[in-house]
C-alpha positions in Angstrom: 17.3 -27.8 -4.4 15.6 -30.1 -6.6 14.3 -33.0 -5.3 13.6 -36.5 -6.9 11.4 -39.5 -5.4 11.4 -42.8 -6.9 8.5 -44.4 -5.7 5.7 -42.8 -3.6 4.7 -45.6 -1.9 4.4 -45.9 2.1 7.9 -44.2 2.6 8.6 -42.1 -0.6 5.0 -40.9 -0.9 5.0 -39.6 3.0 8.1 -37.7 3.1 8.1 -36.1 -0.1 4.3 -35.0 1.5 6.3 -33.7 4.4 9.3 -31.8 2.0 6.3 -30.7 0.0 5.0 -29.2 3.3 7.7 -27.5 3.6 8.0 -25.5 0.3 10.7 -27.8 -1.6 10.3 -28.4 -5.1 9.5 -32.1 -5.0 8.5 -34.7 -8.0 7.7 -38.2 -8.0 8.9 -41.0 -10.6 6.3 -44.0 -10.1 5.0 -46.5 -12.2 1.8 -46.2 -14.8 -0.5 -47.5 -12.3 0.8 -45.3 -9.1 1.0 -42.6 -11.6 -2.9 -43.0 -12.5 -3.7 -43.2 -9.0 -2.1 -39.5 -7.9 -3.6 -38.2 -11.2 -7.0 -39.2 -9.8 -6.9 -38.7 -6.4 -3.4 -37.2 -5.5 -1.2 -37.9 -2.8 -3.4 -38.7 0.2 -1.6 -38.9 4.0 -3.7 -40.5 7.0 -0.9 -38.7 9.8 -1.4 -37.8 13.6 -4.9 -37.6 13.0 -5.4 -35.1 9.8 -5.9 -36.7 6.4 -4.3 -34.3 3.5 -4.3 -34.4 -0.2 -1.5 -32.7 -2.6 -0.9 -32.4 -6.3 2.8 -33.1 -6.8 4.8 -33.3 -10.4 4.2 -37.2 -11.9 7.2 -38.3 -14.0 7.2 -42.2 -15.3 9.8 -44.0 -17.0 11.5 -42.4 -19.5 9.9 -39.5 -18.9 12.7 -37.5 -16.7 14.2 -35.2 -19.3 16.8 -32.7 -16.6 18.9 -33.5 -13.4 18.2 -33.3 -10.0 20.4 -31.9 -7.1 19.2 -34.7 -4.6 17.8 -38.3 -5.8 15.7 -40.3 -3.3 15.2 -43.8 -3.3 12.7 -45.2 -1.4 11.5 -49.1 -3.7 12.1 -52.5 -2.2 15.2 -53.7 -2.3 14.6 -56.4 -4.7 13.6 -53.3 -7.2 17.1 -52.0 -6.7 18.2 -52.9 -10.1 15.1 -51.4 -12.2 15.4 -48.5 -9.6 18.9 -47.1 -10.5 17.9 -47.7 -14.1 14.8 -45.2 -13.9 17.1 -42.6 -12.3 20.3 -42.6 -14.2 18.8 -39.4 -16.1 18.0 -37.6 -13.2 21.6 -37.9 -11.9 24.3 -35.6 -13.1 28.1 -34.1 -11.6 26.4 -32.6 -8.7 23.7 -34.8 -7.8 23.4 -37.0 -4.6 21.4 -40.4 -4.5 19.9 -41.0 -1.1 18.7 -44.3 -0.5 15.9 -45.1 2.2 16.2 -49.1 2.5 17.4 -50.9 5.4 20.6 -53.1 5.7 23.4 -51.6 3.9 23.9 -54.2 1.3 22.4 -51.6 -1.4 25.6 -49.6 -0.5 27.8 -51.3 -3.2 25.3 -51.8 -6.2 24.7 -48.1 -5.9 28.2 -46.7 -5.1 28.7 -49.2 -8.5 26.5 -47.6 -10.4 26.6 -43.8 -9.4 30.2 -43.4 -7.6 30.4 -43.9 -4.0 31.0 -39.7 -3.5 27.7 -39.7 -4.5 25.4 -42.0 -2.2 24.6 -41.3 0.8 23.5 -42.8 3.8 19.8 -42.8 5.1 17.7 -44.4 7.8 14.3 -44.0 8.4 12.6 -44.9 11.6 8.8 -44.9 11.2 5.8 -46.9 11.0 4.2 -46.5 7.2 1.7 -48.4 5.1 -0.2 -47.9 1.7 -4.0 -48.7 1.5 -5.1 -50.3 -1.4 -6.7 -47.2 -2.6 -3.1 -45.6 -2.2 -3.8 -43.5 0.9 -0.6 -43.6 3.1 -1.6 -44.4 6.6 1.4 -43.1 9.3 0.7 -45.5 11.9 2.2 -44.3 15.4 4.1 -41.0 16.8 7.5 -42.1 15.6 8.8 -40.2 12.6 12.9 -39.8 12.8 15.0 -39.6 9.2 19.0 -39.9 9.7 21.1 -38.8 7.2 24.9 -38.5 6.2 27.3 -38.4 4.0 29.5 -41.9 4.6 32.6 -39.6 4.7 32.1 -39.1 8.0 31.5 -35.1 7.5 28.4 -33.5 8.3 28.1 -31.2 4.1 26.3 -28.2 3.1 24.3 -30.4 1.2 23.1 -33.0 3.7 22.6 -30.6 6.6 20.4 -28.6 4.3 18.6 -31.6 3.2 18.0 -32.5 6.7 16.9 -28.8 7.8 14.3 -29.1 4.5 12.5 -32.3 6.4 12.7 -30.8 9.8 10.8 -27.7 9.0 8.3 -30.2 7.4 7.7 -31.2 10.6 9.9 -34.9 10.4 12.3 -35.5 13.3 15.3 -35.0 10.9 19.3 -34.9 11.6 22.0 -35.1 9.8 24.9 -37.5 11.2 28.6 -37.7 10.2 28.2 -41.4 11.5 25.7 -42.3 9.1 27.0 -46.1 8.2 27.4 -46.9 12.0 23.5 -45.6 12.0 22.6 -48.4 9.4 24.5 -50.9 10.9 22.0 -49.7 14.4 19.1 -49.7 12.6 19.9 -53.6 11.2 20.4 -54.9 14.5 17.4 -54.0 15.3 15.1 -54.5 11.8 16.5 -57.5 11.1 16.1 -60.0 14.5 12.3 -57.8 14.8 11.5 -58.9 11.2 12.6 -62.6 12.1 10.8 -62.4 15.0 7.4 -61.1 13.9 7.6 -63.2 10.9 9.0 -66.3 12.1 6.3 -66.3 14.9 3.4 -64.6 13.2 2.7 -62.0 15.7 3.1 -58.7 16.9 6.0 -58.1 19.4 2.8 -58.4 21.9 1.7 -61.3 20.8 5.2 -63.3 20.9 6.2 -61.9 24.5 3.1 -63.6 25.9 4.2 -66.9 25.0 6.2 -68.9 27.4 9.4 -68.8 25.2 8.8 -65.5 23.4 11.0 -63.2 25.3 14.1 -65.4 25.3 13.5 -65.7 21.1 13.7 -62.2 20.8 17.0 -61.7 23.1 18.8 -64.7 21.2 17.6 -62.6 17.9 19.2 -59.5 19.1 22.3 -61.0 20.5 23.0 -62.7 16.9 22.7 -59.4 15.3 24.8 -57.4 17.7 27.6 -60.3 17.8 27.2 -59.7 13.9 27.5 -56.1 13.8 30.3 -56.2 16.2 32.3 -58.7 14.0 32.3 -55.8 11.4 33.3 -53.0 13.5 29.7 -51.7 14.2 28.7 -53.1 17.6 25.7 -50.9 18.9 26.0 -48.1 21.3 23.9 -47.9 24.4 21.2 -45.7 23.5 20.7 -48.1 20.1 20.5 -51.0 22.1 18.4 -50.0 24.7 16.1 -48.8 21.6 15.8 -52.4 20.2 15.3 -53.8 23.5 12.3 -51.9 24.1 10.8 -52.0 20.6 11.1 -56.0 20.6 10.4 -56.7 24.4 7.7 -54.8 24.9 4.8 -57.1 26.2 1.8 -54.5 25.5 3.7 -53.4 22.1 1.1 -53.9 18.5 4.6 -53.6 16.5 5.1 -55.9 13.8 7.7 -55.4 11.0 6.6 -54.3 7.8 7.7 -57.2 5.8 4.7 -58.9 8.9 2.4 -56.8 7.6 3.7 -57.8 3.7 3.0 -61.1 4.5 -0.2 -61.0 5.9 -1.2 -59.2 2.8 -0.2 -61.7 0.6 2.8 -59.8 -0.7 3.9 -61.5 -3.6 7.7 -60.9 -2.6 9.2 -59.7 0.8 13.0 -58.3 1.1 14.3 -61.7 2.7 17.7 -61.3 1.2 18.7 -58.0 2.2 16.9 -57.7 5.4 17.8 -61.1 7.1 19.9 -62.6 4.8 22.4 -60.5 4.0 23.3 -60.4 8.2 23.4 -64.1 8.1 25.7 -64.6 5.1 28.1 -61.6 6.8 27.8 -63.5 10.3 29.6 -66.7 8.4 32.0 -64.9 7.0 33.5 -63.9 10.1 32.6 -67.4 11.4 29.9 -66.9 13.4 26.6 -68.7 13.6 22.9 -67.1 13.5 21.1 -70.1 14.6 17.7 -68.0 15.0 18.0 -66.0 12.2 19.0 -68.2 9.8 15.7 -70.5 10.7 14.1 -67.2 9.7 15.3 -66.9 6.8 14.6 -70.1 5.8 11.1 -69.7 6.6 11.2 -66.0 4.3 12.9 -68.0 1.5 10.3 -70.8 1.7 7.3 -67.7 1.8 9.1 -66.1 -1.3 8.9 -69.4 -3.3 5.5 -70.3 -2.9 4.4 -66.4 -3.4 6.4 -66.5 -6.4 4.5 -69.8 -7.7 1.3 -68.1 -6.9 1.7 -65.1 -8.9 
């Protein structure tokens, strides 16, 4: 199984490390300067308290000249577009795209571009960040990868993609209720994104205000009223998740597009992480009072990032 990455950034750049790890033929598509940087150094991962380096295959742009069985995508959401475009060649008959992004509205553009039989369905639950000299720092024990086809079965293909990452030593499953997985994850990205941005703060921080823990339950009920709506309310176990990531008055969490902002991120995924929920909560007629005033805010960051670039 031949394995493409696009991007080796804080996600891509970890678990292709971890595939790696586990003897699967792994290269990475990245751009000139990421591509100078693992020339130099190599991929460098800062995990459970071992720092590793590894030479992997560099493509750039234009450079990817056969097809892969299994296509990872693991950009921003806003790079969706120039994404698909660097991996068109890489995608043949018998190839499969996995995206790792959260929300699900990358669903369509991709099942546009490459056939819906083709995408599958991906969630990643971990903590990851790049340093600026591109070491990837695993902050935290969590480390769980759900994967699916959105058929609903559980295919040779997936479960052996998900075997591949499990003996790399990544809490990996395959699910034949992959989309219903997304949907889980959203509920609770989203309202912890709006939360930690809206407020500045780590869940911590925000629960020791006066008002803090009611924010966050008004977040998560707007989600899962949301989610719900569109046929996806959140089992038990999902819920009880959330409420313990986001409630958690001792918890150092902050979303990633938090930690974006505080380092002057000159774009964060405000469409398709908040925005997308809100616009689908109105078209079923229901209001996101909280979460649209953080989208707002997100929108109003994005501007004046934009201006300052």
């Amino acid at each position: 199984m031949r394995i493409l990455f696009l991007g080796a950034g804080a996600i891509g750049g970890y678990y292709a490390s971890r595939l790696a790890d586990a003897g699967a033929d792994v290269s990475l598509l990245v751009r000139p300067g990421r591509a100078a940087q693992l020339e130099r150094d190599g991929l460098v991962i800062a995990s459970r308290g071992e720092v590793r380096r590894q030479r992997l295959p560099v493509l750039q742009s234009g450079q990817v000249d056969r097809l892969f069985d299994i296509v990872l995508l693991t950009c921003k959401a806003y790079d969706l577009g120039s994404a698909m475009e660097a991996t068109a060649p890489a995608v043949g008959q018998g190839s499969l795209v996995l995206p790792l992004l959260n929300g699900i509205a990358h669903l369509d553009e991709l099942d546009g571009r490459f056939g819906a039989a083709r995408v599958l369905g991906g969630v990643a639950m971990i903590a990851t960040m790049m340093e600026p000299d591109g070491t990837i720092r695993h902050i935290g024990p969590m480390d769980t990868l759900v994967l699916g086809d959105r058929s609903g079965t559980i295919t040779p293909p997936v479960r052996t993609l998900a075997e591949a990452f499990a003996a790399g030593s990544v809490a990996a499953r395959a699910s034949a209720e992959i989309v219903q997985d997304l949907w889980e994850k959203w509920c609770m990205l989203a309202p912890g994104a709006a939360l930690t941005c809206l407020m500045r703060g780590t869940v911590g921080e925000v629960m020791a205000t006066e008002d803090g823990p009611a924010l966050a339950r008004l977040l998560l009920a707007e989600a899962r009223a949301i989610a719900a709506a569109h046929g996806h309310a959140p089992r038990p176990p999902a819920i009880a998740h959330a409420d313990r990531i986001l409630t958690d008055p001792q918890s150092g969490w902050a979303a990633s597009m938090m930690r974006d902002i505080q380092q002057g991120a000159p774009r964060v995924e405000a469409e398709h992480v908040v925005g997308d929920l809100v616009r689908r909560g109105r078209a079923c007629g229901l209001a996101s009072p909280m979460l649209a005033a953080a989208f707002a805010q997100l929108q109003v960051y994005n501007a004046r990032a934009g201006r300052a670039s």
